[in-house]
C-alpha positions as CSV (number, residue, x, y, z in Angstrom):
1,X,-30.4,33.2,46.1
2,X,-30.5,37.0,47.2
3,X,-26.8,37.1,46.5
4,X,-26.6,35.4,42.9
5,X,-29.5,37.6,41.9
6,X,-27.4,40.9,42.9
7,X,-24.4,39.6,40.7
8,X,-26.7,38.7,38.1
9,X,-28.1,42.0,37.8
10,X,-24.3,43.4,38.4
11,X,-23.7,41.6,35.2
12,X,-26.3,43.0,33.1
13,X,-25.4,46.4,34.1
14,X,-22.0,46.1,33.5
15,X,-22.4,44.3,30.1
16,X,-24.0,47.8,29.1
17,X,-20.4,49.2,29.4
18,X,-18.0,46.5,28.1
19,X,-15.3,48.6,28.0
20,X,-15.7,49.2,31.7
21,X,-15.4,45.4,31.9
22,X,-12.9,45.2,29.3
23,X,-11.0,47.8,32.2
24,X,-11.2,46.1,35.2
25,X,-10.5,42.4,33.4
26,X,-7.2,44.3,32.2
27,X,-6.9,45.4,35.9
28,X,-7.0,42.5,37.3
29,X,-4.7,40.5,35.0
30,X,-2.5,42.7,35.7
31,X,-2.9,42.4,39.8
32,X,-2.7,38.9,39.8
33,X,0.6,38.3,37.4
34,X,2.4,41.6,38.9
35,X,4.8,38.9,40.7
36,X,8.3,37.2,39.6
37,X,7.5,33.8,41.3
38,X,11.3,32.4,39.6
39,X,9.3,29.6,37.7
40,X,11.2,27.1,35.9
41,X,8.7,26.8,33.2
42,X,8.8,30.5,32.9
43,X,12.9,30.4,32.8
44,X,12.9,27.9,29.6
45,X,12.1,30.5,27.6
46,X,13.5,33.4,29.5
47,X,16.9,31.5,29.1
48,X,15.9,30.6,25.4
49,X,15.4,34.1,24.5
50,X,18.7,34.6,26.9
51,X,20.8,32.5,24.6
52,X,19.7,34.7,21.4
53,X,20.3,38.0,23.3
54,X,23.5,36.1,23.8
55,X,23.8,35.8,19.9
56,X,23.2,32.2,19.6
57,X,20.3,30.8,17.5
58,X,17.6,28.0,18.6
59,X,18.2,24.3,17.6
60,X,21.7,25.4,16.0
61,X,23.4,26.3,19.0
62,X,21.4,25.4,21.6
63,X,18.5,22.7,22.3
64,X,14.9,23.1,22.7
65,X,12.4,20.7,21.8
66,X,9.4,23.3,21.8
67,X,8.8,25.5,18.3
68,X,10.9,28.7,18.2
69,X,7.5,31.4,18.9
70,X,8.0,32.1,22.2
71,X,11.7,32.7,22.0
72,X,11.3,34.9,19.2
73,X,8.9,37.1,20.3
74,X,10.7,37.8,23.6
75,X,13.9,38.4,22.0
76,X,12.5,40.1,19.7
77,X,11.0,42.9,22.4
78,X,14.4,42.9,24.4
79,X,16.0,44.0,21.6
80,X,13.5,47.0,21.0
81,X,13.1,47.7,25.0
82,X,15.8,46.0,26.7
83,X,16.2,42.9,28.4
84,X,14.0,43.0,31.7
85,X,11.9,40.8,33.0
86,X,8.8,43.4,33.1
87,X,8.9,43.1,29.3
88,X,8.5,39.8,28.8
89,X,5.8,39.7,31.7
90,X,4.1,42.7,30.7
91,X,4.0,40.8,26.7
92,X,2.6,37.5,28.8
93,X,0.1,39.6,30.3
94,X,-1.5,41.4,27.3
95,X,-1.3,37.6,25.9
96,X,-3.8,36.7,28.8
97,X,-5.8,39.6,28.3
98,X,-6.3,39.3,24.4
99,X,-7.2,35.6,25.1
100,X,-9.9,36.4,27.7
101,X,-10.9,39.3,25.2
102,X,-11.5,36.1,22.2
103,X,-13.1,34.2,24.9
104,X,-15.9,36.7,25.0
105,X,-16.3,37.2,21.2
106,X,-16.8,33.3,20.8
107,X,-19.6,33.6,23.5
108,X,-21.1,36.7,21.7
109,X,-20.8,34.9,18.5
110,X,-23.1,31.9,19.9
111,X,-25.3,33.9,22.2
112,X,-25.6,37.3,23.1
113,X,-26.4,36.8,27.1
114,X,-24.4,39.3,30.0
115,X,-23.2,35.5,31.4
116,X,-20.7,36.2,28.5
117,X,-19.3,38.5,31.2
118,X,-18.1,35.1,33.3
119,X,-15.9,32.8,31.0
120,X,-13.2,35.5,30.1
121,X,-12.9,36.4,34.2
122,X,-12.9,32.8,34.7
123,X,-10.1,32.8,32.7
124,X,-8.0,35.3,33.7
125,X,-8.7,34.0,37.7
126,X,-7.8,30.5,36.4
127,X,-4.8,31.8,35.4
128,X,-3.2,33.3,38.6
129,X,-0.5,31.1,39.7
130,X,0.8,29.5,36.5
131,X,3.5,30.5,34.7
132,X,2.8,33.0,32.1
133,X,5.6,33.4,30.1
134,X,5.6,30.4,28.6
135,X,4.5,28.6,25.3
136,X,1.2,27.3,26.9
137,X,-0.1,30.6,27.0
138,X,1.8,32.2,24.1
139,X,-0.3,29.8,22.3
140,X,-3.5,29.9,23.5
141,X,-3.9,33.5,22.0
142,X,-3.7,32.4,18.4
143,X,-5.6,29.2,18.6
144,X,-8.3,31.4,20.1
145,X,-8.5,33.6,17.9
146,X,-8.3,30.8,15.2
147,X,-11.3,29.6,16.8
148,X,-13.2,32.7,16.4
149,X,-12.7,33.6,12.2
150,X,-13.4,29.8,12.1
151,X,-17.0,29.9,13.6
152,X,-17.3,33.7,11.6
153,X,-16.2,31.8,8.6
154,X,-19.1,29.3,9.3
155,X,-21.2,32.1,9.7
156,X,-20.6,34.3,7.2
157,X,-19.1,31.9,4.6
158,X,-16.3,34.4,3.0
159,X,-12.6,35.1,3.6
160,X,-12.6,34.5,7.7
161,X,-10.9,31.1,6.6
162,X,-7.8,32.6,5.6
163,X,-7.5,34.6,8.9
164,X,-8.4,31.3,11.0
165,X,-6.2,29.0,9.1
166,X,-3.2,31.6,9.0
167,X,-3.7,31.8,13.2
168,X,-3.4,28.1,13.5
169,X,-0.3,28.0,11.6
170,X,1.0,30.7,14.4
171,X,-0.3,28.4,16.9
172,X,1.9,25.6,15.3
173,X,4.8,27.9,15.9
174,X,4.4,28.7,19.7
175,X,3.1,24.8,20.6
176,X,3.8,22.2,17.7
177,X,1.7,19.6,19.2
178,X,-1.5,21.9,20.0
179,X,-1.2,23.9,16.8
180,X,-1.4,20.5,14.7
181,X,-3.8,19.3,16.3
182,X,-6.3,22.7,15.7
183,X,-5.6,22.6,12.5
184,X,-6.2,18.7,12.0
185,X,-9.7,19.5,13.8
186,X,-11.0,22.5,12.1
187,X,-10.0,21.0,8.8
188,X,-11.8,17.6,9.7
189,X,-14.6,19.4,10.9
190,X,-14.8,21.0,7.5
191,X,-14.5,17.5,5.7
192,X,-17.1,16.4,8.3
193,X,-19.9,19.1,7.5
194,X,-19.1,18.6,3.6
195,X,-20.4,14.5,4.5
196,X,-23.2,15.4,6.7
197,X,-24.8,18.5,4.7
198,X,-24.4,17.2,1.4
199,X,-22.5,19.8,0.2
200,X,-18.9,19.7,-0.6
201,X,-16.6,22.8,1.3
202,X,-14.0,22.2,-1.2
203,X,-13.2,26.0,-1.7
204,X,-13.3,26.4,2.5
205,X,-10.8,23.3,3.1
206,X,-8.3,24.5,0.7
207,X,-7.8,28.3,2.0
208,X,-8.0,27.1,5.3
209,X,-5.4,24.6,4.9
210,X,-3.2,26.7,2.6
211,X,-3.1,29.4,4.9
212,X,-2.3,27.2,7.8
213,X,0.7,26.5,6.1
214,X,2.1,29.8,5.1
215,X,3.8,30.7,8.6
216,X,5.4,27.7,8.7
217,X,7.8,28.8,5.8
218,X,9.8,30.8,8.1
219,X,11.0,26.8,9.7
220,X,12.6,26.5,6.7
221,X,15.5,28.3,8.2
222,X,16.5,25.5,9.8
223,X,17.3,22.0,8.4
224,X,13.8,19.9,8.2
225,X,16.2,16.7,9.8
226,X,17.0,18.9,12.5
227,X,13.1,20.0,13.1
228,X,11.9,16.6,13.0
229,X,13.7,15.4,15.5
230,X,14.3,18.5,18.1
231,X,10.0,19.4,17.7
232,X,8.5,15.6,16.9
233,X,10.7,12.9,17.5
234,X,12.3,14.3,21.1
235,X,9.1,15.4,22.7
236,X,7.5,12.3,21.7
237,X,9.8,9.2,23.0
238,X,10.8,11.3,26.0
239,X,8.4,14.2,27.4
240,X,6.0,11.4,28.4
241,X,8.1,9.6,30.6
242,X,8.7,11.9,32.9
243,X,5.2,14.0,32.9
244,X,2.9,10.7,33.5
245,X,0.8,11.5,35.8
246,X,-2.9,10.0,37.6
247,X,-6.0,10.7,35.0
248,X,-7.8,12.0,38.0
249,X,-7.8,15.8,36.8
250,X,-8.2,14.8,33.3
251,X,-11.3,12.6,34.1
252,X,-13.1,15.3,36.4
253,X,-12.9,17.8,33.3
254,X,-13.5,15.1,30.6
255,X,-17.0,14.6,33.2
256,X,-17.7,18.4,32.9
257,X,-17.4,17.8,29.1
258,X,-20.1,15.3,29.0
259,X,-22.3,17.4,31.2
260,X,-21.9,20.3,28.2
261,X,-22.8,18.0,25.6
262,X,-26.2,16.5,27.2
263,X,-26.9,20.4,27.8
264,X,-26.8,21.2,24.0
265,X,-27.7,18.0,22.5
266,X,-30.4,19.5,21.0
267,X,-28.5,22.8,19.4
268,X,-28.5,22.6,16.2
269,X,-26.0,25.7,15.6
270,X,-22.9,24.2,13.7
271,X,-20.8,27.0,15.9
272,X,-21.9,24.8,19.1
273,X,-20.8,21.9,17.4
274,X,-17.2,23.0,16.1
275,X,-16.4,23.9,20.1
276,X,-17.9,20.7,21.3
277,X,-15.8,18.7,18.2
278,X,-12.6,20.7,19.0
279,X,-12.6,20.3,22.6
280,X,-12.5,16.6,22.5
281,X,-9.3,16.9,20.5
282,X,-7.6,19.5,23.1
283,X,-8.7,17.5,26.3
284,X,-6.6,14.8,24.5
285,X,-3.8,16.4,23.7
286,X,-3.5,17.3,27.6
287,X,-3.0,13.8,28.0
288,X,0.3,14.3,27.6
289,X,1.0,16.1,30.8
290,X,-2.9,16.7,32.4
291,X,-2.1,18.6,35.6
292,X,-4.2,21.8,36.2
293,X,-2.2,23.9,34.4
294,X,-2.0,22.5,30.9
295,X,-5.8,21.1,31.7
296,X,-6.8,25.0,32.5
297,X,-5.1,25.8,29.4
298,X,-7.3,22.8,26.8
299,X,-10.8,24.0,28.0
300,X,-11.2,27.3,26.6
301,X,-14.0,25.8,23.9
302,X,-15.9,24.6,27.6
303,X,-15.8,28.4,28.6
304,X,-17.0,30.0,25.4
305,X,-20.1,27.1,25.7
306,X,-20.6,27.4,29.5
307,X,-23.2,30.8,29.4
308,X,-25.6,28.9,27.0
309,X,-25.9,25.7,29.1
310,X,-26.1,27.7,31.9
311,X,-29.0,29.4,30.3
312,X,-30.5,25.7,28.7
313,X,-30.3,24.4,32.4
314,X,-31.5,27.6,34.3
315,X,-34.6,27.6,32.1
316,X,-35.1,23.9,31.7
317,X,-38.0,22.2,34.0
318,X,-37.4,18.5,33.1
319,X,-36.2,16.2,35.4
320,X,-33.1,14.8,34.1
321,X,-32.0,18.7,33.6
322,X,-32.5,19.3,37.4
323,X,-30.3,16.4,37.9
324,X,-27.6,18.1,35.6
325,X,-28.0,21.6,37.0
326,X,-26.5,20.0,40.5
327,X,-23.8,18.1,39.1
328,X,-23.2,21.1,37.3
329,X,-23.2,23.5,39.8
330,X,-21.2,20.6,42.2
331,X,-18.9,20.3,39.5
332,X,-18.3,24.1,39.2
333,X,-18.1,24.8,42.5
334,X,-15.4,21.8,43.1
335,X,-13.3,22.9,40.4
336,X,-13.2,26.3,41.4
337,X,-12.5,25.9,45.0
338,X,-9.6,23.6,43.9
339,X,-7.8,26.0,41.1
340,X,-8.4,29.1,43.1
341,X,-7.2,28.0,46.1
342,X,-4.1,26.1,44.7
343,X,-3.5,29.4,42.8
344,X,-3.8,31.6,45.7
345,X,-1.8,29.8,48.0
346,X,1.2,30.3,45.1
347,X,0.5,33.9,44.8
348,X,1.1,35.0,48.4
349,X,3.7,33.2,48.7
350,X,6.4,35.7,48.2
351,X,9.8,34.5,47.7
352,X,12.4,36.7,49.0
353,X,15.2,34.9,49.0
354,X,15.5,34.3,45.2
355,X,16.5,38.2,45.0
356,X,19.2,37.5,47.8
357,X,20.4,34.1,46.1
358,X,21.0,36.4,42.6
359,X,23.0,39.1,44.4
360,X,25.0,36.3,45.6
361,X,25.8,35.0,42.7
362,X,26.4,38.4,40.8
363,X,28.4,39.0,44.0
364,X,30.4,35.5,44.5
365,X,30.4,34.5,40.8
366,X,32.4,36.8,38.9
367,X,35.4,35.2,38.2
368,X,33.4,33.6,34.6
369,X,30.6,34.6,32.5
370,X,29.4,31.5,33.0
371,X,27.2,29.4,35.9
372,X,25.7,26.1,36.1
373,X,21.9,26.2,37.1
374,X,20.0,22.9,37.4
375,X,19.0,20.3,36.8
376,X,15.6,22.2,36.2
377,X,16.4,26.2,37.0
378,X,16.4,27.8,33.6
379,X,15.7,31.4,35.1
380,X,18.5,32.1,36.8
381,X,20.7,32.0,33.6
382,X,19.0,35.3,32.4
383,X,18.3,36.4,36.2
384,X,21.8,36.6,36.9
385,X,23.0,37.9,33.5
386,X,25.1,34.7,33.1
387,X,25.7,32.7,30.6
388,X,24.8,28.7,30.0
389,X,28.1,26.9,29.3
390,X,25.9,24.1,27.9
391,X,23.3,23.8,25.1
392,X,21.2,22.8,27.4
393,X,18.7,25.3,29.4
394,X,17.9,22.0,31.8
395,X,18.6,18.4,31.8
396,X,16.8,15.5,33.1
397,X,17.6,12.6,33.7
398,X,14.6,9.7,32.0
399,X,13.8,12.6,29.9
400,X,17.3,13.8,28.2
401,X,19.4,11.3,26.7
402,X,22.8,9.8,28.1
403,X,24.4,11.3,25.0
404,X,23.3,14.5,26.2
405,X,24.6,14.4,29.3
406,X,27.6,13.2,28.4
407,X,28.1,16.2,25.5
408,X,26.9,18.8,28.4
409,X,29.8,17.4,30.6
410,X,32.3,18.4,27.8
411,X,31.0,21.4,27.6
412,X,31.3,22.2,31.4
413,X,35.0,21.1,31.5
414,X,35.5,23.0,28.7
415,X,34.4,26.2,30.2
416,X,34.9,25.5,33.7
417,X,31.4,28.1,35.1
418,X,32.7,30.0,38.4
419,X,29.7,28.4,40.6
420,X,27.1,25.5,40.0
421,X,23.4,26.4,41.6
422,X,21.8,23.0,42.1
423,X,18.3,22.4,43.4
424,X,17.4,18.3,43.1
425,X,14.4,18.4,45.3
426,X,12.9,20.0,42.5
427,X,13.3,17.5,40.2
428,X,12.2,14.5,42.7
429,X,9.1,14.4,40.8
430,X,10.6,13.3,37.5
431,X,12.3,10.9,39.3
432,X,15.7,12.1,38.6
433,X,18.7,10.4,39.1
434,X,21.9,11.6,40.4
435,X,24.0,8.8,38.6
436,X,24.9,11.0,35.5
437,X,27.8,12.6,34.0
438,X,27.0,15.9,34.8
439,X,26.4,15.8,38.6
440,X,29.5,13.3,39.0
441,X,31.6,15.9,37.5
442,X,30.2,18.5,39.7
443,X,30.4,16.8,42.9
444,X,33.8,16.3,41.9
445,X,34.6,19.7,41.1
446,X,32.7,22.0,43.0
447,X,32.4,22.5,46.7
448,X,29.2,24.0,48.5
449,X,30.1,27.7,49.3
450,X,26.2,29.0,50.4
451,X,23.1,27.0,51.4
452,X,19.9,28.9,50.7
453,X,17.6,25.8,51.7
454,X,17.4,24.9,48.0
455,X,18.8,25.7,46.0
456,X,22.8,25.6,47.0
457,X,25.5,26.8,45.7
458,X,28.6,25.8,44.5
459,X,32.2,27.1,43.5
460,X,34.7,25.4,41.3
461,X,37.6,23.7,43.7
């Protein structure tokens, strides 16, 4: 008890200097991500914004089945600082940061308390061994923010609206599925106040939505058929097949969801409400792959609520409270021995001999432009400086289509890449299977040359 009294007075004194916090969260964000782990997550849209480096343009000339955001905006900073990989992590990181900075505005917004201090360093820890240059968390920053104008705009009834329903719309554009869905949420939210208070939000509804809309113009680049089936139709008949996975994760947070709720059934505060409606939405949409990671990611309304029902249950007497204080503190406890030690076992864990596998290819490789990395490396394209004779960044078997392998086969005879890098073991999980175009040819065509564990790699015969 001695201890948690010392942090909580810690906490008070530092919440009298916020930008003192505001430093050493930045600090530590920084610590924790100043790593190159060679994710493959990470390497989609390394290799993405790669390809348009490369002078080729998304859906057009190569596949993605994720919106065009997160390629943009690291293209977009190669071009004005140069293609390294400390740009785009550095960009990932100040994405983290910003996040954890929203985080803390939400909690201000519902209560001032210094446990405010907690949620946005929860965040940031939370975050330590996942892969941060990616659309996940490219995402999260907008949605966040959203979030925010929305509850100011519920406050404060004036323009906030526009500003929230213009940052889902740039959610929509990082994360298709998880942009829709905020905006479907806040705007039924508004339709659902407009029942329950009598009064009709017509004016709020209709900037909100229109708004939402406007940075979606710029899809209009590309052809709608195209769209529709790369960022709906794809993602939905074939991501889920091979991201199924047990509900055990998704049913311990869904737990600490109810838990939240009995806390502040009795707030009245239609800010409360909003995160308590959204968060239902977000936990499902993790459904469709809920490991820790994209779980981690569909909490953030839990965090902002977390300091006032630790306040409700610290200065609650009743029984049944005292009953939710332990499963809350068990709960917590749990879930934050399991993400930080997963995460912390990741981030020592140096790996070495990815550098030495790249000098070997820039080394062995040179007779073409081109390599082969797969089925699931993506990062090594952009890594290496190579270039993807396919349209494909990775492919997948159970998730990709036959026709797709079959069209990346062509496209490998037709350019013939100097050396294939092939790690399956990584893919085991998807339950990928060798019995494609694409690895017959190689196996065919290739011969092992250097065996780094996994990956291996291969030269043309």
């Amino acid at each position: 008890m001695k201890i948690i009294k010392k942090i909580l007075i810690f906490l008070e004194e530092l919440k009298k200097n916020k930008y003192l916090y505001f430093f050493l969260l930045f600090s530590l964000t920084a610590f924790i991500h100043a790593y190159n782990f060679f994710d493959s997550d990470e390497g989609a849209i390394l290799a993405g914004s790669w390809e348009m480096i490369n002078n080729k343009i998304p859906y057009t000339d190569f596949f993605a089945f994720i919106a065009p955001g997160s390629f943009y905006l690291i293209f977009w900073l190669w071009k004005i600082f140069g293609a390294k990989y400390l740009i785009a992590k550095t960009a990932a990181i100040i994405i983290i940061f910003f996040s954890a900075i929203g985080i803390f505005k939400i909690n201000e917004l519902i209560k001032k308390s210094y446990l405010n201090l907690l949620p946005p360093l929860i965040f940031v820890i939370l975050s330590v061994n996942s892969p941060i240059i990616n659309h996940n968390y490219f995402a999260i920053l907008p949605s966040i923010w959203s979030v925010y104008f929305f509850l100011l705009a519920l406050k404060k009834n004036n323009y906030y609206f526009m500003i929230s329903g213009f940052l889902s719309g740039l959610t929509v554009l990082f994360l298709q599925h998880k942009g829709l869905i905020l905006i479907a949420a806040l705007f039924s939210f508004l339709v659902l106040l407009s029942i329950l208070k009598k009064k009709f939000y017509a004016k709020a509804m209709l900037t909100f939505l229109l708004f939402s809309i406007l940075p979606l113009l710029i899809l209009l680049k590309w052809p709608l058929k195209l769209l529709y089936y790369n960022l709906i139709i794809f993602p939905y008949f074939n991501y889920w097949e091979t991201n199924k996975l047990p509900l055990t994760l998704f049913l311990f947070f869904f737990i600490f969801y109810l838990i939240i709720i009995l806390l502040l059934k009795k707030e009245k505060n239609e800010q409360i409400w909003t995160l308590l409606y959204l968060q239902f939405f977000l936990l499902i949409s993790s459904l469709t792959r809920p490991d820790i990671y994209h779980l981690i990611l569909s909490i953030f309304p839990l965090l902002c609520l977390l300091p006032l029902a630790i306040l409700i249950a610290l200065n609650s007497n009743d029984l049944n409270n005292i009953h939710l204080k332990i499963l809350l503190f068990f709960l917590a406890i749990s879930m934050s021995l399991y993400c930080v030690a997963s995460s912390f076992i990741t981030f020592f864990y140096y790996q070495i001999g990815n550098y030495r596998l790249i000098e070997y290819i820039k080394t062995n490789c040179q007779e073409s432009p081109y390599i082969y990395a797969g089925p699931f490396m993506p990062e090594y394209y952009f890594e290496t400086k190579k270039l993807n004779p396919t349209p494909y960044s990775f492919l997948i078997t159970r998730q990709n289509s036959e026709e797709q392998f079959a069209e990346a086969k062509k496209y490998l005879e037709k350019f013939k890449p100097a050396c294939a890098l092939l790690n399956y073991e990584l893919v085991e999980k998807f339950g990928y299977n060798k019995n494609n175009p694409v690895d017959k040819y190689l196996e065919e065509n290739y011969k092992i040359i250097k065996n780094f564990g996994n990956p291996i790699v291969y030269k043309i015969k």
